[in-house]
N, C-alpha and C positions, 0 to 999 in steps of 0.2 A: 163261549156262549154266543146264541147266535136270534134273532130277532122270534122264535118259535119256541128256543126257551123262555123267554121275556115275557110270551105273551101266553105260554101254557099249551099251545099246541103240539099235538102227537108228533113224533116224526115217522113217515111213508118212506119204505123204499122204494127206491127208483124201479120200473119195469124192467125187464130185462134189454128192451127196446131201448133204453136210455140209456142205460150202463154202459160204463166208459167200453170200447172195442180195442183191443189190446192194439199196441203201435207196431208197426211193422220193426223189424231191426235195422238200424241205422247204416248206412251203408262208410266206407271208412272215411273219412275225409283225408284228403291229397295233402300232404307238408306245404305249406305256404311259401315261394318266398323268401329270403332275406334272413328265417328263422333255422336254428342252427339244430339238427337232431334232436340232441341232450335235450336241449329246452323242450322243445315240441313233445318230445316222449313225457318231462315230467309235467306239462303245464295241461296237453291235449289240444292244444288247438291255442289260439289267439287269450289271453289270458282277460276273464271279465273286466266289465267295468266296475262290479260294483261286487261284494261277498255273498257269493249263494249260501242260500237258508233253504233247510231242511225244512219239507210241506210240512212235517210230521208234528214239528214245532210250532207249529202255527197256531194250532186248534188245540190246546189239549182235556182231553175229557175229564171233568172231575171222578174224585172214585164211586164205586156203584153203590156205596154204605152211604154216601151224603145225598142228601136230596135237598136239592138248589131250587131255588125260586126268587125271582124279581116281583117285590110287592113297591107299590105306590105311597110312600110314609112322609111325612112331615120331620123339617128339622128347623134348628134354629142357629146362628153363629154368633157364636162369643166376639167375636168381630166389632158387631152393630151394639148399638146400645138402646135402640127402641124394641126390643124383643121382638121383631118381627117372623111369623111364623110361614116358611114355602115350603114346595114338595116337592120330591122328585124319586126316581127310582132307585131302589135300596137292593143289593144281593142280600140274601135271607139264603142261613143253610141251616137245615132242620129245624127248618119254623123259629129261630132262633134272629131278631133284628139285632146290628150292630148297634153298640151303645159305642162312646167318646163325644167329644167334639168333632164339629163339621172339619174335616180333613186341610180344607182352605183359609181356616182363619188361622193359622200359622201365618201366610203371608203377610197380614198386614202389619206391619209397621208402621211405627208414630216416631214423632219426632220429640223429645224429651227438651220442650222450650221452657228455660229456667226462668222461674216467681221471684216478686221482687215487692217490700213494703212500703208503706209509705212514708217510714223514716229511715229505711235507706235510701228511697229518692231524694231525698232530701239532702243527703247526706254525703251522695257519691254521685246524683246520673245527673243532677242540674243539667240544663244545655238552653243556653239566649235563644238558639236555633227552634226548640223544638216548647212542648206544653208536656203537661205529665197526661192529657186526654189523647193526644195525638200517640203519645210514647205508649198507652194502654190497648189503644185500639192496634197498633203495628204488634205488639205483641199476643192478643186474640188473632189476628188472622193468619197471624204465622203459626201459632198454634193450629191452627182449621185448616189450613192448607199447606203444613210440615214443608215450611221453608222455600214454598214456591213464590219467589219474590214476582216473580213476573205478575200471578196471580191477584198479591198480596197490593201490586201499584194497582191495578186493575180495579178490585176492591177498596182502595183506601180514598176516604172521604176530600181529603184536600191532596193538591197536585205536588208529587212527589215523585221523583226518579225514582230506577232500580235502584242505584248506586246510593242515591241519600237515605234509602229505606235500608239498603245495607250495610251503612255507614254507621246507622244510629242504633241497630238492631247488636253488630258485634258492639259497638263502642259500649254497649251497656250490659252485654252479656263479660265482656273482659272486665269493665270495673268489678262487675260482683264478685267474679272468681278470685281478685285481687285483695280486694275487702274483706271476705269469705275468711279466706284461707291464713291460718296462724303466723303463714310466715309468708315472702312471695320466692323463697326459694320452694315451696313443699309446690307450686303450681307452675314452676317455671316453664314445664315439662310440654304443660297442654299445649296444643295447634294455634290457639288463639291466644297464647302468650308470646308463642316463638315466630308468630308472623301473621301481625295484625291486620286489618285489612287495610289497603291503600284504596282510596275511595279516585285519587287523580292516576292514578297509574289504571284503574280497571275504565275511565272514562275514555284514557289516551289509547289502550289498546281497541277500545269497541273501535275508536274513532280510525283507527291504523286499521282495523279489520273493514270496516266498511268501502275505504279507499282503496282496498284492495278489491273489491268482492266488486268496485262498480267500472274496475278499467275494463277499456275496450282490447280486443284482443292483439293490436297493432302496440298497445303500451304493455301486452304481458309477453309478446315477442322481445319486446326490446331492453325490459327489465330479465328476462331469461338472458339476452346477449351481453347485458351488462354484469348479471352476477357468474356468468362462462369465464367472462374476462377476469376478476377479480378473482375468481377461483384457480385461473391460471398465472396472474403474478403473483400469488402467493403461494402456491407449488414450487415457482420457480425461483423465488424469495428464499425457501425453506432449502431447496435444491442449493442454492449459491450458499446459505449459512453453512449446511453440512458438509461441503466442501473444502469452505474454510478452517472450520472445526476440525477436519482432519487432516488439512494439509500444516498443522502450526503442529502436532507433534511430531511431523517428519522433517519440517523445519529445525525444528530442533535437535532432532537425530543426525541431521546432517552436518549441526554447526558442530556439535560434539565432535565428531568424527573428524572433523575438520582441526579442532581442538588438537586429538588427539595424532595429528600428521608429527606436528611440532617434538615429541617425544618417540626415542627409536623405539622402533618395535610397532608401529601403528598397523593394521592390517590393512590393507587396501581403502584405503582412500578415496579415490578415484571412483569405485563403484557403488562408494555411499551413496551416494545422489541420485542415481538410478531405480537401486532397491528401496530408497524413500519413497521416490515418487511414485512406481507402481504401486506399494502399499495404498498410495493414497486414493490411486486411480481405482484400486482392485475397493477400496471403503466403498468411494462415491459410489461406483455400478451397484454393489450390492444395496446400498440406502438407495439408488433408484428405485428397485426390483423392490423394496416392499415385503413383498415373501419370497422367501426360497430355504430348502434345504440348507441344515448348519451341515450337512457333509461338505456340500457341493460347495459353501463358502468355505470351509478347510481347504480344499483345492486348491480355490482360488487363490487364499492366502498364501498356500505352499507353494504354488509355482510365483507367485509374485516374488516371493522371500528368495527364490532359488533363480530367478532371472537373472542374475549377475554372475551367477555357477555354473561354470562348463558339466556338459555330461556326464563327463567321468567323475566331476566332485559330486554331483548328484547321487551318482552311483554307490559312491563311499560314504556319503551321510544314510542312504538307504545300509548298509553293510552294517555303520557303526550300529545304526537301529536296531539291526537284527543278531549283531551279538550283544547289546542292550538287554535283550530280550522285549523287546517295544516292539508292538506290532507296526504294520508300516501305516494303517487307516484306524483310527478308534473303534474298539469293538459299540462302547459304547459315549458315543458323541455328545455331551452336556457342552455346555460354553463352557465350565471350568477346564475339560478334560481337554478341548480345542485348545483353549488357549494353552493348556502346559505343554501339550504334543506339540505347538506351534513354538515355542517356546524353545522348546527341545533342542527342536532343529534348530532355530537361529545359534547356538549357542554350537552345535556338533558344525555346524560352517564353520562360524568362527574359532574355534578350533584346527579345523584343516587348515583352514587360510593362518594360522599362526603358523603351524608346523610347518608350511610351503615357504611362509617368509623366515622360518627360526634356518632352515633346509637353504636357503639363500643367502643370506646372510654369513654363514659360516661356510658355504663352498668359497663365496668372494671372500673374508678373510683366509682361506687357507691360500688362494690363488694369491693373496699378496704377500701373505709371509714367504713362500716360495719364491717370487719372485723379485723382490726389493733387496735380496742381501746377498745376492750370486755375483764373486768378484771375475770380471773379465777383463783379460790382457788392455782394452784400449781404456778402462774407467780405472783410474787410479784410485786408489783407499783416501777416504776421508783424512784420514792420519797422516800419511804420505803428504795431502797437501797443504796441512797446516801449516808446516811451517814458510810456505809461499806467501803469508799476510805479513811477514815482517820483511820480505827485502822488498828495496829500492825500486819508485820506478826507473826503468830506462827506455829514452825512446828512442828508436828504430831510425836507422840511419836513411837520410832522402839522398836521393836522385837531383842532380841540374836542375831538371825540371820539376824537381817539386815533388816525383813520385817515390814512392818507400820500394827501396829493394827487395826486392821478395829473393824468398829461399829457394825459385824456380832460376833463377837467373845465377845465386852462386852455386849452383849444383852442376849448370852449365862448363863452368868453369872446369879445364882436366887440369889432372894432378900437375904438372908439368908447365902448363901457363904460369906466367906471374902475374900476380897483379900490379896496377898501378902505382899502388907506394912502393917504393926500394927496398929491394931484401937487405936484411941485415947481415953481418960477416959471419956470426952463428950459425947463421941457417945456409949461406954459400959451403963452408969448410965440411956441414953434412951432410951436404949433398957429395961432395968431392969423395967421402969418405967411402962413400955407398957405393958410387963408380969404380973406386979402386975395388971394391971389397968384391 
């Protein structure tokens, strides 16, 4: 509807003179730019700013069977309470005015400010502080002005803060609900049981708010560089805890391992302390990072775990996976499914690295049984020289000077020399025999 139905005038068509003159056709416009075909074809150009509407929708004509009219009528609003009677323009269709209520007195809202007698004053709201005239009149203009305290200081006869007039106003709407009510569990529930009002804490924030609101801007620079600062030792507070938080179970994985050197069969020992520590290193990066992908921390964790493992073990824990039937990346990656796939593998190492040492262990025993009990011509048998612990000692005939003859000196000696002491007649007569013979 437009200002000529409102006011009953015919409508004229336009002369032909005025009538719109058809637009010429639009000539193509040239691809922009930085904008990629695809897009360009489906968008047509630079995409609005804002969702085109259809003109058609603009205006729409009521149908030709109703006949519309804007009449000048009088209403009134359930709203007000002195029946006050204005006017204003009404759609009217086939002579027909709308009847209901004024469409706007839905909005108003009241504020439902709970009554109180005069022997429950007496009874529950006593206060040294306050009169029951001062306590009647705060609760009239809270009524009148639905809880607008600012308003309500404004209006009220003796000098009163926001805060004391808010103080007084719950402090006495809580007794009643207290009083009231059968039990004080059936009311525990309300807002104004579960957090009464503080009358010093809403003075200390006005007060904390004002202080703020009147520094100069040299003191909101410098409280900005002050709270920069605290937000960065406490980052870096949090950084150092979780640090240590993770390095105490690698601590411990280590002393374990360490434990376990003591008892044969340990697996690599030596490389405990390594694969801890990356663990711990590979934790920290990730709690730095905040977010990231749980694949891309699988990774991380995999190659940390596997830092201690040559290639080729690598290779064969990927093998054992795949006649596992274990894919080698989670199809689908939950923390649980990381951690067991993480799991996995620690446990298919430690396995290799058993078999490498079980695979060691038994070549060197085979190599000593071999060789510890192979008798050779210069190493006489055990046996053989037992019985050398029961004879005598004897010592080794000296020299003049003090040195022990050695067996190089009588070997020197030919058959045919004598020696020093006299032969005996025995041994002359067989020699004599041999000559003859």
């Amino acid at each position: 509807m437009d200002a000529k139905d409102i006011l009953g005038i015919p409508k004229n068509a336009l002369p032909l003179s005025q009538e719109k003159k058809s637009k010429p056709p639009k000539e193509p416009h040239r691809k922009p730019d930085g904008i990629s075909r695809e897009v360009y074809m489906l968008t047509g150009g630079v995409p609005p700013l804002m969702p085109a509407i259809d003109v058609a929708q603009l205006k729409k004509r009521p149908p030709t069977d109703e006949k519309v009219t804007w009449q000048w009528l009088s209403f009134t609003n359930s709203a007000r309470k002195d029946n006050l009677e204005l006017y204003h323009w009404v759609r009217v269709v086939n002579g027909v005015p709308p009847t209901g209520d004024y469409p706007f007195a839905k909005y108003n809202k009241s504020v439902d400010v709970i009554k109180y007698t005069d022997e429950e004053y007496e009874n529950y709201l006593t206060d040294p502080k306050w009169t029951k005239e001062e306590t009647d009149t705060l609760f009239e203009l809270c009524e009148r002005f639905d809880l607008r305290f600012v308003l309500v200081a404004d209006r009220f006869p003796s000098h009163r803060t926001v805060e004391e007039l808010k103080d007084r106003y719950y402090s006495v709407t809580r007794a009643l609900l207290i009083a009231r009510a059968p039990s004080p569990a059936d009311v525990s529930g309300h807002p104004l049981i579960k957090e009464p009002y503080n009358a010093k804490q809403e003075t200390e924030r006005k007060r904390a708010l004002s202080m703020v609101l009147s520094q100069t801007k040299h003191q909101e620079r410098k409280d900005a560089e002050v709270l920069a600062e605290a937000k960065r030792i406490q980052e870096a507070r949090l950084l150092a805890k979780e640090a240590e938080e993770s390095e105490l179970p690698a601590t411990s994985d280590v002393a374990a391992d360490a434990d376990r050197t003591a008892h044969p069969g340990s697996v690599s020992p030596i490389s405990a302390a390594p694969a801890a520590a990356d663990n711990a290193a590979t934790l920290a990066s990730l709690r730095s990072m905040r977010v990231y992908l749980r694949t891309y921390a699988l990774e991380q964790m995999v190659q940390a775990v596997s830092s201690s493992a040559g290639l080729r073990t690598i290779k064969r824990v990927e093998q054992t996976l795949q006649d596992l039937g274990v894919n080698l990346k989670p199809k689908v990656p939950t923390k649980s499914v990381c951690a067991e796939h993480l799991e996995l593998r620690k446990e298919i190492l430690t396995l290799l690295n058993l078999q490498k040492q079980f695979q060691y262990k038994e070549a060197e025993g085979s190599s000593y049984r071999e060789g510890s009990y192979i008798d050779t011509p210069e190493t006489p048998k055990r046996s053989q020289r037992a019985g050398d612990q029961d004879r005598p000692f004897v010592p080794e005939p000296l020299s003049f000077g003090g040195d022990r003859v050695g067996k190089r000196d009588q070997k020197k000696k030919g058959p045919g020399r004598s020696s020093d002491a006299p032969s005996s007649p025995a041994t002359k007569r067989a020699r004599k025999l041999k000559a003859d013979g």
